[in-house]
C-alpha positions in Angstrom: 12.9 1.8 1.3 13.5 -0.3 -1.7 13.3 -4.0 -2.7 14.6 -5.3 -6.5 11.6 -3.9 -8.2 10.1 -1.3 -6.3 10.6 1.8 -4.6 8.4 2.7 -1.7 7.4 6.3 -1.2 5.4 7.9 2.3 2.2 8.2 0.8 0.8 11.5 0.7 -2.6 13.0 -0.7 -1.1 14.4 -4.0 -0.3 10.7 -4.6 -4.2 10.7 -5.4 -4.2 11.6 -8.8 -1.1 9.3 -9.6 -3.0 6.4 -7.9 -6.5 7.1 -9.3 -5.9 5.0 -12.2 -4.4 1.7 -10.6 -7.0 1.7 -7.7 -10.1 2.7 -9.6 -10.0 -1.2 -11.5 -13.0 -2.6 -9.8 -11.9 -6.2 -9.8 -9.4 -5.1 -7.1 -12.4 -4.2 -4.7 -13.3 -8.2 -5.4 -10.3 -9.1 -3.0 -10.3 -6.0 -0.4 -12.5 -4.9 2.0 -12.4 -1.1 1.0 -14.7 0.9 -1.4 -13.6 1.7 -4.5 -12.4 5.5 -4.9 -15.4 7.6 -7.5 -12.7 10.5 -7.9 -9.5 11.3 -7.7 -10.8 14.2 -5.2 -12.2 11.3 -3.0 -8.8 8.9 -3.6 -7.2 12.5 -2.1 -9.1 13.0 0.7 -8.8 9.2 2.1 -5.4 9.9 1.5 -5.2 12.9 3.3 -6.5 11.3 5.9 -4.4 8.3 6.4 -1.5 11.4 5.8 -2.7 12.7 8.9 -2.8 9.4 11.2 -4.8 7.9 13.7 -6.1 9.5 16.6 -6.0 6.1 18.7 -3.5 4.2 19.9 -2.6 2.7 16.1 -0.4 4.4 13.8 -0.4 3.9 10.4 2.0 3.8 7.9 1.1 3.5 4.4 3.4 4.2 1.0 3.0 4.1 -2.6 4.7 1.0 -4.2 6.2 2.3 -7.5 8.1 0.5 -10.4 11.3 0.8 -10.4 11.7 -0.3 -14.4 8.3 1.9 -15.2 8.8 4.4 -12.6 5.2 4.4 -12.2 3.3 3.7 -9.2 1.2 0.2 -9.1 -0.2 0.5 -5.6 -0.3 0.9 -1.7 1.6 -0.3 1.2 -0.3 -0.2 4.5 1.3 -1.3 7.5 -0.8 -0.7 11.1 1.1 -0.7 14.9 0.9 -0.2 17.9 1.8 3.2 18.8 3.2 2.8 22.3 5.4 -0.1 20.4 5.7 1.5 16.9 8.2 -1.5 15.8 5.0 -4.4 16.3 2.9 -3.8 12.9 -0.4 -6.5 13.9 -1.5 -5.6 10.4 -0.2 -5.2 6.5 -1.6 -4.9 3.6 -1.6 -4.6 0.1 -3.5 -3.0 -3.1 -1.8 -4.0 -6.3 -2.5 -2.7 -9.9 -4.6 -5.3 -11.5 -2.1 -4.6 -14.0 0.6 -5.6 -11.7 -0.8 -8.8 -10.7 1.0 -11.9 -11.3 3.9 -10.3 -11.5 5.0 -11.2 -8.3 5.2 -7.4 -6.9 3.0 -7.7 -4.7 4.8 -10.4 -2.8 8.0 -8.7 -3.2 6.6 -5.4 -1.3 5.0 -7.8 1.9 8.1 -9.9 1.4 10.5 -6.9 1.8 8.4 -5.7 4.8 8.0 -8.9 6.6 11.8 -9.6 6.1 12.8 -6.1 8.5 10.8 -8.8 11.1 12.4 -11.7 10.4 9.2 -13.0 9.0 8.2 -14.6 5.9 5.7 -13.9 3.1 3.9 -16.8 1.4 1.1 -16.9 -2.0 -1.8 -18.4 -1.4 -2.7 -20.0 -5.0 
């Protein structure tokens, strides 16, 4: 999956170390209700976990949002369904790079997501 700017990638635990950098800014923790990773051995093991899925009824998706320009990664993509209808995501998110903020990549990632739905994406300034 790709929109103009990024590339999206399955995330996978040795995304960890890649990540470590772009997650570990604690202003982003300001916006997100998740706790900020202390190691790249701790970024890899939440990883490893989302790798393996949900043992409910959700499944999770989740990639790693990379620059196309930069080739470097500048977040996470987390999409959550249903799994008995896989197609229904009732939840997305988004954890951008402070770096990458403002930049409108962040929009651009939900936006090319919520467009496969015929849904739109809008900033809330």
């Amino acid at each position: 999956m790709q929109s103009e700017r990024l590339l999206f990638e399955p995330l996978v635990e040795r995304h960890a170390s890649l990540l470590f950098d772009a997650l570990g800014d604690s202003r982003l923790y300001t916006y997100i209700p998740a706790v900020e990773p202390v190691s790249v051995k701790a970024l890899a093991s939440r990883f490893a976990r989302l790798e393996r899925g949900s043992e409910t009824d959700e499944r999770w998706l989740n990639w790693v949002m990379v620059d196309r320009e930069a080739r470097s990664p500048v977040g996470t993509l987390q999409a959550t369904a249903e799994r008995r209808c896989a197609h229904r995501v009732h939840r997305l998110a988004a954890a951008m790079a402070t770096r990458s903020w403002v930049r409108g990549r962040e929009l651009d990632a939900l936006s090319r997501r919520r467009a496969r739905r015929g849904l739109s994406v809008r900033r809330a300034d």
